[in-house]
DRENTI-216602 format. One record per residue (C-alpha): residue in three letters; x, y, z. Coordinates in Angstrom, 1 decimal. Layout:
residues N
(pt "ala"; (X; Y; Z))
...
end
This chain:
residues 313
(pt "unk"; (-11.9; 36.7; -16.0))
(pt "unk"; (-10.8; 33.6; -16.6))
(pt "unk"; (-14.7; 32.2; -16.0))
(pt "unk"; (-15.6; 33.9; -19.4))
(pt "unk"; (-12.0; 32.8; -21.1))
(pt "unk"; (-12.4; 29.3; -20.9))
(pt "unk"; (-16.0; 28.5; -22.2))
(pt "unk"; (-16.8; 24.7; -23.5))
(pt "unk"; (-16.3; 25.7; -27.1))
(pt "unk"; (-12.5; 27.1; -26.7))
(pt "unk"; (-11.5; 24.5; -24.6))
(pt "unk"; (-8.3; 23.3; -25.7))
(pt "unk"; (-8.4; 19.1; -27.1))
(pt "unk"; (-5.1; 18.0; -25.0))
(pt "unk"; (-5.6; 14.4; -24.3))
(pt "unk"; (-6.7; 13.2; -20.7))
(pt "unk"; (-3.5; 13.0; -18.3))
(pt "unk"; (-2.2; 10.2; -17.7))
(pt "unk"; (-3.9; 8.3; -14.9))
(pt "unk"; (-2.3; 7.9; -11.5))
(pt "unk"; (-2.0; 4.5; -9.9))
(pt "unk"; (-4.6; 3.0; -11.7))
(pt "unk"; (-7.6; 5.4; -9.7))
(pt "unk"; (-10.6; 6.5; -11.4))
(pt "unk"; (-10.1; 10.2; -11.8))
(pt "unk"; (-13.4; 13.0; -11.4))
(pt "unk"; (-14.2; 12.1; -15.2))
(pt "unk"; (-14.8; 8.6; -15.1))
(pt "unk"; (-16.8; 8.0; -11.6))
(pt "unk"; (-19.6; 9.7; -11.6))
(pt "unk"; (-23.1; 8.7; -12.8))
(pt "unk"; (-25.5; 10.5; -15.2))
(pt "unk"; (-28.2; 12.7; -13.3))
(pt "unk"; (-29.7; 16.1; -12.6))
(pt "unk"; (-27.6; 19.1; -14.1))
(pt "unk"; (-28.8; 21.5; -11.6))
(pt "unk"; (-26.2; 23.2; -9.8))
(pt "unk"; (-26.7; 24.1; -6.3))
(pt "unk"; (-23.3; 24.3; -4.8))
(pt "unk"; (-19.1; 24.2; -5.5))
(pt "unk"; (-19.0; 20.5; -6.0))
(pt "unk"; (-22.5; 20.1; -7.9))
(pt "unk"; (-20.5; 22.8; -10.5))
(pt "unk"; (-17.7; 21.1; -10.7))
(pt "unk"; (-19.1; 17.7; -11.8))
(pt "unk"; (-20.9; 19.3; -14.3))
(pt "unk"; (-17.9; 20.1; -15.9))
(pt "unk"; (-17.1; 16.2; -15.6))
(pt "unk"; (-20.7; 15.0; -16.5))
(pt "unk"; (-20.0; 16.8; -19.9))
(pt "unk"; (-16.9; 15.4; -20.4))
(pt "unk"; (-15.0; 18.6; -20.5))
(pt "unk"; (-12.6; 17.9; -17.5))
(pt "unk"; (-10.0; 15.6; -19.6))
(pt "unk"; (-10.0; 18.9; -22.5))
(pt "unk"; (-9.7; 21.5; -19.8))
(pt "unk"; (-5.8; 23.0; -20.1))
(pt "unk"; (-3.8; 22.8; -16.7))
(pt "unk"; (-4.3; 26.5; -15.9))
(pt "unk"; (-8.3; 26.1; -16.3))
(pt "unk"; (-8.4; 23.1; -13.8))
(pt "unk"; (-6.5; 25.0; -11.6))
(pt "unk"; (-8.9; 27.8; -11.4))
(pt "unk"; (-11.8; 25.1; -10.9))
(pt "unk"; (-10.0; 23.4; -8.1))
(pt "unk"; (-9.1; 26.4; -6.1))
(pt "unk"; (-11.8; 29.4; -7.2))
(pt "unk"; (-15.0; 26.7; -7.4))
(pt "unk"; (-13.6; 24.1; -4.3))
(pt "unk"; (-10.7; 25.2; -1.9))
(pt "unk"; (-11.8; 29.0; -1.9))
(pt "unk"; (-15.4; 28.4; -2.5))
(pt "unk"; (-17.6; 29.7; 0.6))
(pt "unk"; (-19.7; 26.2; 0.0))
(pt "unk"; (-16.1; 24.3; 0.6))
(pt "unk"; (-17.3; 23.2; 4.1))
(pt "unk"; (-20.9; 21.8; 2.3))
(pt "unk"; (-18.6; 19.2; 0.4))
(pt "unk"; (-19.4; 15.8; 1.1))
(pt "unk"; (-16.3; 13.7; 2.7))
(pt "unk"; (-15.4; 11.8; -0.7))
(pt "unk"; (-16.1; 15.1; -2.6))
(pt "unk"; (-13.0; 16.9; -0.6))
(pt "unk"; (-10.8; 14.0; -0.8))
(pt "unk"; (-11.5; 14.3; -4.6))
(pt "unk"; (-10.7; 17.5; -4.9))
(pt "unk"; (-7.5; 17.9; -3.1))
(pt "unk"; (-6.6; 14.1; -5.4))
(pt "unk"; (-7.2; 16.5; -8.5))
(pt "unk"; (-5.0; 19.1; -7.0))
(pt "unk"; (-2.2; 17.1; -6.0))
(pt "unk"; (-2.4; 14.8; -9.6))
(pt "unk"; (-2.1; 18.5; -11.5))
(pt "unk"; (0.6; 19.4; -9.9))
(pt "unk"; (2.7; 16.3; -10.6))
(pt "unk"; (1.5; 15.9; -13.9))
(pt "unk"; (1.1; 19.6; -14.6))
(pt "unk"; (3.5; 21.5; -12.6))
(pt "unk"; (6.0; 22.5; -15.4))
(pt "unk"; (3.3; 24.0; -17.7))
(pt "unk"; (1.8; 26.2; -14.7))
(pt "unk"; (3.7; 29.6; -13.5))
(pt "unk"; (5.7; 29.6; -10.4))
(pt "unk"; (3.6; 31.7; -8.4))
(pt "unk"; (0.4; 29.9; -9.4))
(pt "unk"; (2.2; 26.6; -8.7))
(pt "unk"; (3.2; 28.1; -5.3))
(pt "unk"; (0.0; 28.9; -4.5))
(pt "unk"; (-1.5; 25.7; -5.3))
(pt "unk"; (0.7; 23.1; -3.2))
(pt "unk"; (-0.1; 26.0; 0.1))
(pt "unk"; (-3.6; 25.7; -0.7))
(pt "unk"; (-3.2; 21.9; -1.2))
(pt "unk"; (-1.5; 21.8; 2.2))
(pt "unk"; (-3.8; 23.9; 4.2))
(pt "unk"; (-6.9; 21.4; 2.6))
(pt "unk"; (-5.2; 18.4; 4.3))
(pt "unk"; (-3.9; 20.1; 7.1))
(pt "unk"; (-6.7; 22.2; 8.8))
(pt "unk"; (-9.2; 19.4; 7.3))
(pt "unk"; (-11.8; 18.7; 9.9))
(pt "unk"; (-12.3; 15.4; 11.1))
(pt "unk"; (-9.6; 14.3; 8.6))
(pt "unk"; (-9.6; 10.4; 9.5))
(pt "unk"; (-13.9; 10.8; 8.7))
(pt "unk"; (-12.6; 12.5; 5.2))
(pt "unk"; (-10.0; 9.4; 4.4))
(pt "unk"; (-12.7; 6.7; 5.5))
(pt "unk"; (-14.8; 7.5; 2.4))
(pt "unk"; (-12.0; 6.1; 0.4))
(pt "unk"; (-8.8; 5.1; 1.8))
(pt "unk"; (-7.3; 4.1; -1.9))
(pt "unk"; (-7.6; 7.7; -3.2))
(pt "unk"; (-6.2; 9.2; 0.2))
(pt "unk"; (-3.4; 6.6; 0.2))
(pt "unk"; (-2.7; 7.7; -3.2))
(pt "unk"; (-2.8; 11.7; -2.1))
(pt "unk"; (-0.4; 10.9; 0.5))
(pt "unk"; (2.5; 9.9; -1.9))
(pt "unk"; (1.3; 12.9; -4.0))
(pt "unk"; (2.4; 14.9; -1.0))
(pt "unk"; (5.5; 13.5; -0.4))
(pt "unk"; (6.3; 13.3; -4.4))
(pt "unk"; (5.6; 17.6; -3.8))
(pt "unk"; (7.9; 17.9; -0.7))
(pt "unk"; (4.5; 18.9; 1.4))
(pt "unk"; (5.8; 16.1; 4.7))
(pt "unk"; (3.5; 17.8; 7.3))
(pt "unk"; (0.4; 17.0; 4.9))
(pt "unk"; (1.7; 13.8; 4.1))
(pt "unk"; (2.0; 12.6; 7.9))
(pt "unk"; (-1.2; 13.5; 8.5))
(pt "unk"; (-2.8; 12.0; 6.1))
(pt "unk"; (-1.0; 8.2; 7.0))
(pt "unk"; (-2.2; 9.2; 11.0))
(pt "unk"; (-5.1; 9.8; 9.5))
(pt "unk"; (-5.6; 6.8; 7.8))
(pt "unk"; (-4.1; 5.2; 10.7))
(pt "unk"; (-6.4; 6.8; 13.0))
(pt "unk"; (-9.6; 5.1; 10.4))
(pt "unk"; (-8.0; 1.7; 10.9))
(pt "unk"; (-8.1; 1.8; 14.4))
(pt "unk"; (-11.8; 2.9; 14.5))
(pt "unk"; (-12.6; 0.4; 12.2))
(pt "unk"; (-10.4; -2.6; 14.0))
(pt "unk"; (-12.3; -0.9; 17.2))
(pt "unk"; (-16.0; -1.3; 16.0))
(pt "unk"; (-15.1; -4.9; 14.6))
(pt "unk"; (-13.6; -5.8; 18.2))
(pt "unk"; (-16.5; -4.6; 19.7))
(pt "unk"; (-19.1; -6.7; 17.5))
(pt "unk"; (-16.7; -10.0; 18.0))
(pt "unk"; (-16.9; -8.9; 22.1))
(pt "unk"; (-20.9; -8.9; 21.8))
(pt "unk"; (-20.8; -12.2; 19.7))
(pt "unk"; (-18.5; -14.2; 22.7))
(pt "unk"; (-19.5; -12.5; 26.0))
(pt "unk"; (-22.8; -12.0; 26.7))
(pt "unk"; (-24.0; -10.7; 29.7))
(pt "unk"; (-25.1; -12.7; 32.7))
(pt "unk"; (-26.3; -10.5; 35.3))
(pt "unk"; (-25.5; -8.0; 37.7))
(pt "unk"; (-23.7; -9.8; 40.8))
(pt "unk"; (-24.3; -7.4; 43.7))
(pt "unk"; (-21.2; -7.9; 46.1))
(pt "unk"; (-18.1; -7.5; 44.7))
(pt "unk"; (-16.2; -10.5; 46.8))
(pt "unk"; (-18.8; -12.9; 44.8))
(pt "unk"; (-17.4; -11.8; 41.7))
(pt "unk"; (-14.5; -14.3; 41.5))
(pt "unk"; (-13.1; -16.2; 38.3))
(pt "unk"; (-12.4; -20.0; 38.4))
(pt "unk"; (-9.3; -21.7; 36.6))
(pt "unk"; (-11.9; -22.8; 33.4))
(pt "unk"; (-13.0; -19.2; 32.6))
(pt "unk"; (-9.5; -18.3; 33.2))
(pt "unk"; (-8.7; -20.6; 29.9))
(pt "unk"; (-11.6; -19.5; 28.2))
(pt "unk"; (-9.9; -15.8; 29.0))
(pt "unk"; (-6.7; -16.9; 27.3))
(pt "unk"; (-8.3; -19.2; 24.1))
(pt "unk"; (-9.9; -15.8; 23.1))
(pt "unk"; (-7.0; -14.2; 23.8))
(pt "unk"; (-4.5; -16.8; 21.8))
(pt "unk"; (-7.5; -16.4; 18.6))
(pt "unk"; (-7.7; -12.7; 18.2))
(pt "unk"; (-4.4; -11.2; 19.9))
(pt "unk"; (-2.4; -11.3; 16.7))
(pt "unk"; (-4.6; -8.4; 15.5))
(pt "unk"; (-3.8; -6.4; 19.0))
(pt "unk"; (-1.0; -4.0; 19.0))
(pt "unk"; (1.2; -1.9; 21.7))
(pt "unk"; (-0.6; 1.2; 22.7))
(pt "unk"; (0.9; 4.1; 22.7))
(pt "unk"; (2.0; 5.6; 26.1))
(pt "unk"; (1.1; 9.1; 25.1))
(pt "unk"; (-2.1; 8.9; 23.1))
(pt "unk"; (-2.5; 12.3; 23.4))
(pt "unk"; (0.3; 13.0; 21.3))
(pt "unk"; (-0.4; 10.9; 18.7))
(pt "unk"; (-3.5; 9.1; 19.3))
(pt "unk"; (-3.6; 6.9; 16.1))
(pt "unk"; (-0.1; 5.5; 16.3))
(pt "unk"; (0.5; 1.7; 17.0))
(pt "unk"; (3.3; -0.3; 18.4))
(pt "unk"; (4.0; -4.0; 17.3))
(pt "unk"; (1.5; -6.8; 16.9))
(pt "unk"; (0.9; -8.5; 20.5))
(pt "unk"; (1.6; -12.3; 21.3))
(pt "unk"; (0.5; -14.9; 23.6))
(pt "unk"; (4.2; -14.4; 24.8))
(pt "unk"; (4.2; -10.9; 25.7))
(pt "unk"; (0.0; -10.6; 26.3))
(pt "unk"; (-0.4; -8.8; 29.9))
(pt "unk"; (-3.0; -7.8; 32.0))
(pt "unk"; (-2.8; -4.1; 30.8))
(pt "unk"; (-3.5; -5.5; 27.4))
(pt "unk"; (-6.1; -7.4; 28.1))
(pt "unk"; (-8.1; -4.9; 30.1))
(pt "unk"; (-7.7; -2.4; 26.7))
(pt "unk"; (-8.4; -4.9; 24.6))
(pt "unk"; (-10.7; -6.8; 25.7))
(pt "unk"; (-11.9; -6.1; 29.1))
(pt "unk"; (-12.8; -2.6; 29.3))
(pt "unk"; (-14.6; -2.5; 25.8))
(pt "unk"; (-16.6; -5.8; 26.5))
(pt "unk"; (-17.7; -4.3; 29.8))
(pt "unk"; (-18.9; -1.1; 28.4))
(pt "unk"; (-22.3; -1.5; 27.4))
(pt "unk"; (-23.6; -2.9; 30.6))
(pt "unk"; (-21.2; -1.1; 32.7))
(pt "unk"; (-20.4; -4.3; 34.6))
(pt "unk"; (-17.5; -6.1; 35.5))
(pt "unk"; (-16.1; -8.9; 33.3))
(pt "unk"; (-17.1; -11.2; 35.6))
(pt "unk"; (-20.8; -10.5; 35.1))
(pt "unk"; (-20.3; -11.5; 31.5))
(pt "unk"; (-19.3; -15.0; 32.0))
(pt "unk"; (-20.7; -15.9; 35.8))
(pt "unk"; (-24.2; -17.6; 35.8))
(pt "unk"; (-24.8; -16.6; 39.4))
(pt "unk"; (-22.4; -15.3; 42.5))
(pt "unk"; (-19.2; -16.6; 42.7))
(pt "unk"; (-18.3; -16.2; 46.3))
(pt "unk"; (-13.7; -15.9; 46.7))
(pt "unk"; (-12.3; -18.6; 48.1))
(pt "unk"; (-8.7; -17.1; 47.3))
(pt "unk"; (-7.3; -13.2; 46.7))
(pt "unk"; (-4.7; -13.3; 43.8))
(pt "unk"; (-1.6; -10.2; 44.7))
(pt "unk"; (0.4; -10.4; 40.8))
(pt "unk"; (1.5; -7.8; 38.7))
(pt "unk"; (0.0; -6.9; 35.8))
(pt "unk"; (3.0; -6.6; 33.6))
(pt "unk"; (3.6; -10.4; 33.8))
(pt "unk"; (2.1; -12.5; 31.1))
(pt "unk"; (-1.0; -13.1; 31.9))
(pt "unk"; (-0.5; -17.1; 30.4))
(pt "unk"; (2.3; -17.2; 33.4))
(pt "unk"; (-0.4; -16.0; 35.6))
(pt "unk"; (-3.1; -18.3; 34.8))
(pt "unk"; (-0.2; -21.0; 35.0))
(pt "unk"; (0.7; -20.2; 38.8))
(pt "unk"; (-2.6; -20.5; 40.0))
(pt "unk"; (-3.5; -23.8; 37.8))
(pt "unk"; (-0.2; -24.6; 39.6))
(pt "unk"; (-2.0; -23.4; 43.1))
(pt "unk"; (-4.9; -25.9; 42.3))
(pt "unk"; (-3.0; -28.8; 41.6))
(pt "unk"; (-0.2; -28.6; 44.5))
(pt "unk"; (-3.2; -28.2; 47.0))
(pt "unk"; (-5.8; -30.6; 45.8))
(pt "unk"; (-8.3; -28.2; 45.1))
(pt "unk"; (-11.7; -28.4; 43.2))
(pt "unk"; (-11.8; -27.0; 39.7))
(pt "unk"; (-14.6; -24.7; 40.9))
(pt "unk"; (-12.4; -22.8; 43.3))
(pt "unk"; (-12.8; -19.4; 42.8))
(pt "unk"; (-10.0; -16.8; 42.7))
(pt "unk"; (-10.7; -12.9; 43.1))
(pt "unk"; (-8.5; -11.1; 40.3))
(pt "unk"; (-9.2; -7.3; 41.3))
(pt "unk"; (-9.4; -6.8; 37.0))
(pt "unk"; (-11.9; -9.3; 36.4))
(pt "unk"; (-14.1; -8.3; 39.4))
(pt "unk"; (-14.3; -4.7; 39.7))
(pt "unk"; (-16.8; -2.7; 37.7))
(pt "unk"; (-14.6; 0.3; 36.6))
(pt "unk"; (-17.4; 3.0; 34.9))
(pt "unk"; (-19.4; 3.0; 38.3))
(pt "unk"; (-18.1; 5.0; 41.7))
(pt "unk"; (-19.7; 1.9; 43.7))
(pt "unk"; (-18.0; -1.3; 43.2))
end
C-alpha cells in the first residue's frame, strides 16, 4: 500500500515546486496547533504542519490529494477554503508534475480534478473563501484543457461578485432611503419633480457600478452585460437596481421611502419604460414649466407608487 511505502523517514528530499503565481501553497499557510486528526483535511495538514508536503515525491501527493481529500468519505466535511485548497494542489501537480506521473494516474487525476469543480456544491460559496486561489485554479484548468471546469469556476466567481456588489447595494439603499411610513391609498403615493432629481443624482453617483442584466437568468444567472450610464439608464434598470431592492425590507413602495406624509396625484404619467428615464424626468420638468405649475405638483409614476411584494396595492 502506498500508505505504508511512503513513511516520513523515506520520503524523498526533492526541493519544494516552484510556486504558482506568487500563492501561498498548503505548506506555508497554516498555523501551529493541535495534531489530533479527526477527519481528511485535519490529516492532510498534518502532513504540512511537519513540513513534509514540499519532500513528498509527485506520486505520494497524488495519493494524499485523491485517497485522503477527493475520495475521502469526510470530503463533504471540508471547510469551503479547505476544498478550494485541495483541488489548487491538484491542479498545481499536474502542471508542475504531470510528466513525472503515469498516464493513467495522470488521467485519473485531471477527471477527478474536473468532477471536484464541476459537481462542487454551492461552488460560488467555495470561491468566496478566496477568490485569488480560485482565480488562480481557473487558469490551471484551462492550462490542462479541462474548459467545462474552467467556465464554471469564472461564473462562479462571477456569481460571488454579484452577491457581494448585491449586499453592498443593499447597505448603500438602507444608508440613503429610509423609510417614511406606510401611505394607505395608492393615488396618494405620487412623486414630485424634486424627488424625481433626487431619483436621478443617486442614480448618476452609483450607476456606473450597474450592469445589463441578463435576459435569461436562468441560463446563466451570474452573467453581466456592459456597465450602465446616465445615457442609456431606464426604468427597468432602475426598478432592479434600485427600486425593488430598496423596497424589500418594508415591503412598501418607493414612494413610502421618501414621502413624509400622503401625496395626493395631481397628474397620471402614460411613458415607456425603455426610454431613459433622465428624458423622462425632463418631459415632465418640461410639463411644469410650460404650464406654470408649483414645484410641489405631484405626478403618479405607476413604478414609484405601487407596492409590488403585496396582492393589495
Amino acid at each position: 500500500m502506498w500508505a505504508t511505502q511512503h513513511r516520513p523517514n523515506r520520503l524523498s528530499m526533492s526541493q519544494s515546486a516552484v510556486q504558482l503565481r506568487s500563492l501561498p501553497r498548503l505548506h506555508s499557510c497554516e498555523q501551529q496547533g493541535s495534531e489530533r486528526v479527526g477527519k481528511a483535511e485535519e490529516y492532510m495538514y498534518l502532513q504540512v504542519k511537519r513540513s513534509h508536503w514540499p519532500t513528498l515525491s509527485p506520486d505520494c501527493r497524488l495519493w494524499t490529494l485523491r485517497d485522503f481529500a477527493l475520495q475521502h468519505s469526510n470530503w463533504d466535511s471540508f471547510t469551503d477554503k479547505g476544498k478550494l485548497r485541495v483541488i489548487y494542489e491538484l491542479g498545481a501537480l499536474l502542471c508542475e508534475s504531470g510528466d513525472k506521473l503515469k498516464e493513467d494516474a495522470m488521467l485519473k487525476a485531471r477527471n477527478d480534478l474536473q468532477l471536484a469543480v464541476t459537481e462542487a456544491r454551492q461552488l460560488p460559496r467555495v470561491v468566496r473563501s478566496d477568490k485569488l486561489r480560485a482565480t488562480a485554479v481557473a487558469g490551471l484548468c484551462e492550462g490542462l484543457n479541462l474548459p467545462s471546469a474552467a467556465r464554471r469556476l469564472k461564473e462562479a466567481l462571477g456569481a460571488a461578485k454579484r452577491e457581494e456588489y448585491d449586499t453592498a447595494n443593499l447597505f448603500n439603499l438602507a444608508k440613503k432611503f429610509h423609510f417614511k411610513g406606510y401611505i394607505r391609498k395608492i393615488e396618494d403615493r405620487s412623486i414630485t419633480v424634486t424627488q424625481l432629481r433626487r431619483v436621478l443624482k443617486y442614480c448618476s453617483e452609483v450607476c456606473h457600478h450597474w450592469y445589463e442584466l441578463p435576459k435569461d437568468e436562468v441560463a446563466n444567472p451570474s452573467a453581466g452585460g456592459p456597465p450602465l450610464s446616465m445615457e442609456v439608464l431606464n426604468l427597468y434598470h432602475i426598478d432592479s437596481w434600485l427600486i425593488w431592492p430598496a423596497t424589500e425590507a418594508y415591503r412598501s413602495s418607493f414612494i413610502e421611502l421618501i414621502a413624509e406624509q400622503a401625496q395626493p396625484a395631481n397628474w397620471c404619467v402614460s411613458h415607456c419604460w425603455s426610454q431613459p428615464h433622465t428624458s423622462l424626468v425632463e418631459c415632465i420638468s418640461q410639463h411644469v414649466q410650460t404650464r406654470s405649475l408649483h414645484r410641489s405638483s405631484n405626478f403618479w409614476i405607476w413604478a414609484y407608487a405601487h407596492r409590488r411584494r403585496r396582492r393589495s396595492l
